[in-house]
N, CA, C and O of each residue as an XYZ file, in Angstrom:
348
protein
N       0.849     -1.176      0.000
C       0.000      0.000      0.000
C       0.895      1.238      0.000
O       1.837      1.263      0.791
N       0.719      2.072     -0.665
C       1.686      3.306     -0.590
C       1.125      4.179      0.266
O       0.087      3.956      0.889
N       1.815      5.239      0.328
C       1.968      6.658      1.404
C       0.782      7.001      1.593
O       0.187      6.946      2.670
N       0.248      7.475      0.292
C      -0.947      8.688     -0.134
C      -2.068      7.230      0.317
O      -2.990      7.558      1.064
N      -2.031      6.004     -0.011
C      -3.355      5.390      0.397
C      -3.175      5.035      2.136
O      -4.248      5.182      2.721
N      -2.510      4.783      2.659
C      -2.299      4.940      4.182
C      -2.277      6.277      4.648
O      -1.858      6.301      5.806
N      -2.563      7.400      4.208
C      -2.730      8.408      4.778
C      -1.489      8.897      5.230
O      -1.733      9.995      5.730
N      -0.097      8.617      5.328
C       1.240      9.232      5.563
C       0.941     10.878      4.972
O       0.215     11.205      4.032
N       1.765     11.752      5.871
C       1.888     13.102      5.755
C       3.074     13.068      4.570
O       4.089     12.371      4.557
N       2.457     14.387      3.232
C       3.950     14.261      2.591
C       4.727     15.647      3.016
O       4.346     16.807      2.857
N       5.973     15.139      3.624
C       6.778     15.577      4.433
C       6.862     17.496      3.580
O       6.767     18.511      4.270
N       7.019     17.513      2.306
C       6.877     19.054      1.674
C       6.306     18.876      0.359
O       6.062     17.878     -0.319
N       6.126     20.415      0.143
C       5.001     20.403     -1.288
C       6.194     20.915     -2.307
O       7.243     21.405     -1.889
N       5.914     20.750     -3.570
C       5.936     21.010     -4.733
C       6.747     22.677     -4.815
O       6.550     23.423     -3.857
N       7.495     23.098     -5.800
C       7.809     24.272     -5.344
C       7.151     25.324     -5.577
O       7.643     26.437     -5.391
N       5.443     25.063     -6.199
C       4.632     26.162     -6.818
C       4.379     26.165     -4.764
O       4.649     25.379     -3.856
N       3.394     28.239     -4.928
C       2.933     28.652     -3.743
C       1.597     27.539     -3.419
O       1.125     27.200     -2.333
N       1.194     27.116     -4.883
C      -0.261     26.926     -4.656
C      -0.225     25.476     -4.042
O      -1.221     24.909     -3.595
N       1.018     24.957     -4.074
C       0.918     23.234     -3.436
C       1.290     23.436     -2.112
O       1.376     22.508     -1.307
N       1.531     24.680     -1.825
C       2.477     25.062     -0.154
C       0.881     25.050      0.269
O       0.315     24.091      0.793
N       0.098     26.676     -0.164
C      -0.865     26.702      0.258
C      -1.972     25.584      0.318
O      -2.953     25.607      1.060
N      -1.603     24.465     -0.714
C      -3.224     23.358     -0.428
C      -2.725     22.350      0.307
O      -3.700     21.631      0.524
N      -1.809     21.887      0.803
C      -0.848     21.240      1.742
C      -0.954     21.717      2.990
O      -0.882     21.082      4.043
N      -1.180     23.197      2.779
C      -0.949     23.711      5.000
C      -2.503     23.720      4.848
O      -2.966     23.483      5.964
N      -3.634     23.917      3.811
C      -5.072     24.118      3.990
C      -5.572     22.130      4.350
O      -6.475     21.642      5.028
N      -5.024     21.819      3.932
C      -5.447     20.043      4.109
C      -4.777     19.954      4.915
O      -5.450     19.140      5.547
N      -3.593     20.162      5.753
C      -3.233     19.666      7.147
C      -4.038     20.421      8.527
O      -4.034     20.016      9.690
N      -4.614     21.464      8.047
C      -5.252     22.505      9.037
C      -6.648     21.948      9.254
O      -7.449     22.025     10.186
N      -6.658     21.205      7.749
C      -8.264     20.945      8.214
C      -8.977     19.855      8.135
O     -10.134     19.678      8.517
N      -7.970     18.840      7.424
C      -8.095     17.350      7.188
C      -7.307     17.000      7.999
O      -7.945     17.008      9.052
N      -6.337     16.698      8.200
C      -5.128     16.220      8.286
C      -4.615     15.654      7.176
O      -3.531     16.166      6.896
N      -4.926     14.866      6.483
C      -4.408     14.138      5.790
C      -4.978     14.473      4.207
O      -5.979     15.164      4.017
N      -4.156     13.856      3.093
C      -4.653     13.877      2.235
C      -6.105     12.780      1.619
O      -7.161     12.993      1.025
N      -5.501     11.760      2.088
C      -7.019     10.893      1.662
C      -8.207     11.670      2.341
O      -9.253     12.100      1.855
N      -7.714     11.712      3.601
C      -8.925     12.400      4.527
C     -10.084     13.317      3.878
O     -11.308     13.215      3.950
N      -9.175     14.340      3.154
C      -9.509     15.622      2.230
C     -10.665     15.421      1.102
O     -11.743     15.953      0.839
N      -9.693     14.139      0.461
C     -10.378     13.638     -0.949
C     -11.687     13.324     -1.017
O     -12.585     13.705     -1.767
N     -11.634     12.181      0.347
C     -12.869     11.700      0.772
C     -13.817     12.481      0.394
O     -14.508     12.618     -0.615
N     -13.629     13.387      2.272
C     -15.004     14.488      1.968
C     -15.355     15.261      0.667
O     -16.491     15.398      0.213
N     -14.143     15.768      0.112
C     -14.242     16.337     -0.851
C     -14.656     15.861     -2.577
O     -14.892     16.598     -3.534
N     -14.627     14.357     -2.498
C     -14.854     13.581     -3.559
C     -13.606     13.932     -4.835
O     -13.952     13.925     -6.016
N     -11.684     14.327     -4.302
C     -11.050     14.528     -5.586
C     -10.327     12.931     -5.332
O     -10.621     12.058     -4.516
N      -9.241     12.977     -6.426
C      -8.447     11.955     -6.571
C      -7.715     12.158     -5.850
O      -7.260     13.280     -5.629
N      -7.335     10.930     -5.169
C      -6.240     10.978     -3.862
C      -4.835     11.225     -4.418
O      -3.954     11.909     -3.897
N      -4.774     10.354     -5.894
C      -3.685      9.997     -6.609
C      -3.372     12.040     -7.225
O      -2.337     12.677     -7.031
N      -4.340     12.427     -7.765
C      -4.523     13.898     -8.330
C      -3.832     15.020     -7.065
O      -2.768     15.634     -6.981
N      -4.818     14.922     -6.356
C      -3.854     16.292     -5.223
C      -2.770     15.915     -4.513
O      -1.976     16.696     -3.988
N      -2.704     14.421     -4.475
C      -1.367     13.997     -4.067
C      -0.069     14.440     -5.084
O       0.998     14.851     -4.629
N      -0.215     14.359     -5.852
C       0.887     14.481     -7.678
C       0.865     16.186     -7.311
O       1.940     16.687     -6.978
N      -0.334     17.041     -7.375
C       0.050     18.195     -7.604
C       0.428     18.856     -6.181
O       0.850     20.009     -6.100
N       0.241     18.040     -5.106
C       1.019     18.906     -4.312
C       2.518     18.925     -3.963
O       3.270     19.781     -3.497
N       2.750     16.851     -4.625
C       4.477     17.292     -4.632
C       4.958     18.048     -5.863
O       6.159     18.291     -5.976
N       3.816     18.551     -7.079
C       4.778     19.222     -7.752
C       5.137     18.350     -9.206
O       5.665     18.894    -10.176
N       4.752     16.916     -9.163
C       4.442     15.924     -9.987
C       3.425     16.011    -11.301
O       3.201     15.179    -12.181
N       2.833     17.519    -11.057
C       1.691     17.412    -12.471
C       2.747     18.473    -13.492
O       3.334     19.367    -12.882
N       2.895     18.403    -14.472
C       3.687     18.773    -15.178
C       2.588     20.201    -15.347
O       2.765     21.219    -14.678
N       1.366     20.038    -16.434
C       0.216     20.908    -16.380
C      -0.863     20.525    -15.870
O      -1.287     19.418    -16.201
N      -1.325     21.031    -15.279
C      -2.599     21.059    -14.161
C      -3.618     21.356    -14.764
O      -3.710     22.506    -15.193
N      -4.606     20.487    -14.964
C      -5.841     20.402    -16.002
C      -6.819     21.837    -15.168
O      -6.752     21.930    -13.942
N      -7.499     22.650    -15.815
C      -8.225     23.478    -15.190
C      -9.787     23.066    -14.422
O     -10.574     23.795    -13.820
N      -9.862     21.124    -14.826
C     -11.283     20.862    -13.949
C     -10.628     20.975    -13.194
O     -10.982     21.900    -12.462
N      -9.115     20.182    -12.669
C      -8.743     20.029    -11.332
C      -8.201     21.355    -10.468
O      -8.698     21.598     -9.368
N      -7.443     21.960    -10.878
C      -7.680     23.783    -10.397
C      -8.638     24.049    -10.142
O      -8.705     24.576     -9.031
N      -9.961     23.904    -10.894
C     -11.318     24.724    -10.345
C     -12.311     23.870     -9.155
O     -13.282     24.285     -8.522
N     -11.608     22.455     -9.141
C     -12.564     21.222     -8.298
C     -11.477     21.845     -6.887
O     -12.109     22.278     -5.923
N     -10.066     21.879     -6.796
C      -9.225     22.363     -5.630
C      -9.596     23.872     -5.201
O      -9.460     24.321     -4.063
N     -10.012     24.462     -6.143
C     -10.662     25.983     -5.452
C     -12.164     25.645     -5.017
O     -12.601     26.327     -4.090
N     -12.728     25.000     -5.386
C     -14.107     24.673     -5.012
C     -14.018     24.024     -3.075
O     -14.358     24.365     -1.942
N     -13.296     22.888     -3.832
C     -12.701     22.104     -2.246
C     -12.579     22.477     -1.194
O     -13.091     22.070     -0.151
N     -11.364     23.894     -1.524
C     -11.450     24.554     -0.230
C     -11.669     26.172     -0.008
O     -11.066     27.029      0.638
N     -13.186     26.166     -1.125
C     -13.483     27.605     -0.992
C     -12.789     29.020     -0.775
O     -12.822     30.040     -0.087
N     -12.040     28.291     -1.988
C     -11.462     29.722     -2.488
C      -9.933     29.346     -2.066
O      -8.959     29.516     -2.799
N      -9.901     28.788     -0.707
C      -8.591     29.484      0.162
C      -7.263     28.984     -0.789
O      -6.164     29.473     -0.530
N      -7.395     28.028     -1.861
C      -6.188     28.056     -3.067
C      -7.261     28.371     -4.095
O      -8.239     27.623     -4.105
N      -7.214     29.307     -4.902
C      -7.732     29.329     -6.312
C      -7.320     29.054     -7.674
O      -6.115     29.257     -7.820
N      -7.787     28.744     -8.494
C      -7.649     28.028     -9.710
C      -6.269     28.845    -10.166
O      -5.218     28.219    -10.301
N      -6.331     30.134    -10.372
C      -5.489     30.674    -11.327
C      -3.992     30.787    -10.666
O      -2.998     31.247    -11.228
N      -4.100     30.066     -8.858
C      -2.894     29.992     -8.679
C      -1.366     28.978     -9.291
O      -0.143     28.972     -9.152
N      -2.906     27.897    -10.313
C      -1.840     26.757     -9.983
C      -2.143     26.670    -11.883
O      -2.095     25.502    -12.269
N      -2.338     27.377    -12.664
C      -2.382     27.770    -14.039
C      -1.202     28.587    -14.514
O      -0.655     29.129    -13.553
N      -0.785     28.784    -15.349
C       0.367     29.416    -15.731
C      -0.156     30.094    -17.286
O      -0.792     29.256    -17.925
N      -0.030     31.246    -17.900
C      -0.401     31.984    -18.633
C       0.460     31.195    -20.033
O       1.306     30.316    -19.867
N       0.001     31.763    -21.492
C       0.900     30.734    -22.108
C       1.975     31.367    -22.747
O       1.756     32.341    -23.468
N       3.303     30.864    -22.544
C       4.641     31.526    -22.688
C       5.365     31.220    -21.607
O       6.592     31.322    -21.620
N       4.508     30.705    -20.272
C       5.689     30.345    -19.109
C       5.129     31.607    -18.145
O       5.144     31.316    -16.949
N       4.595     33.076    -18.485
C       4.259     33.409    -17.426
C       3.418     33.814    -16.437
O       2.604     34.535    -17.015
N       3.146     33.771    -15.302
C       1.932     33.724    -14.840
C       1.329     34.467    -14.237
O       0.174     34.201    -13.906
């Protein structure tokens, strides 16, 4: 069984702000990541990948399902990048 399905803490996020911020918002208020998913109905495998930093591009359902998740407190356009690289 791996990390993310036993509920293990991942020790740091990704080097975007927006995996810092949905990482300290799911430890503040889930604890855990499955925990999160659950209630929240995302992929364990999905916010697990983008919070170490593992999604290369970040599909905009899943940006707008993670701003939904946790009402607002990460929003979509944090974890989008404009096209040319800047954001």
């Amino acid at each position: 069984m791996s990390e993310i399905q036993q509920g293990r803490f991942i020790e740091s996020p990704g080097d975007s702000p927006a995996a810092s911020k949905l990482l300290a918002y799911i430890r503040a208020n889930y604890g855990t990541i499955p925990r999160f998913c659950e209630e929240k109905g995302l992929s364990r495998l999905s916010v697990a990948k983008a919070v170490k930093g593992e999604i290369r591009q970040m599909t905009l359902e899943l940006a707008y399902s993670i701003e939904r998740a946790t009402d607002g407190h990460v929003s979509a356009h944090e974890w989008l990048e404009e096209p040319g690289g800047a954001s």
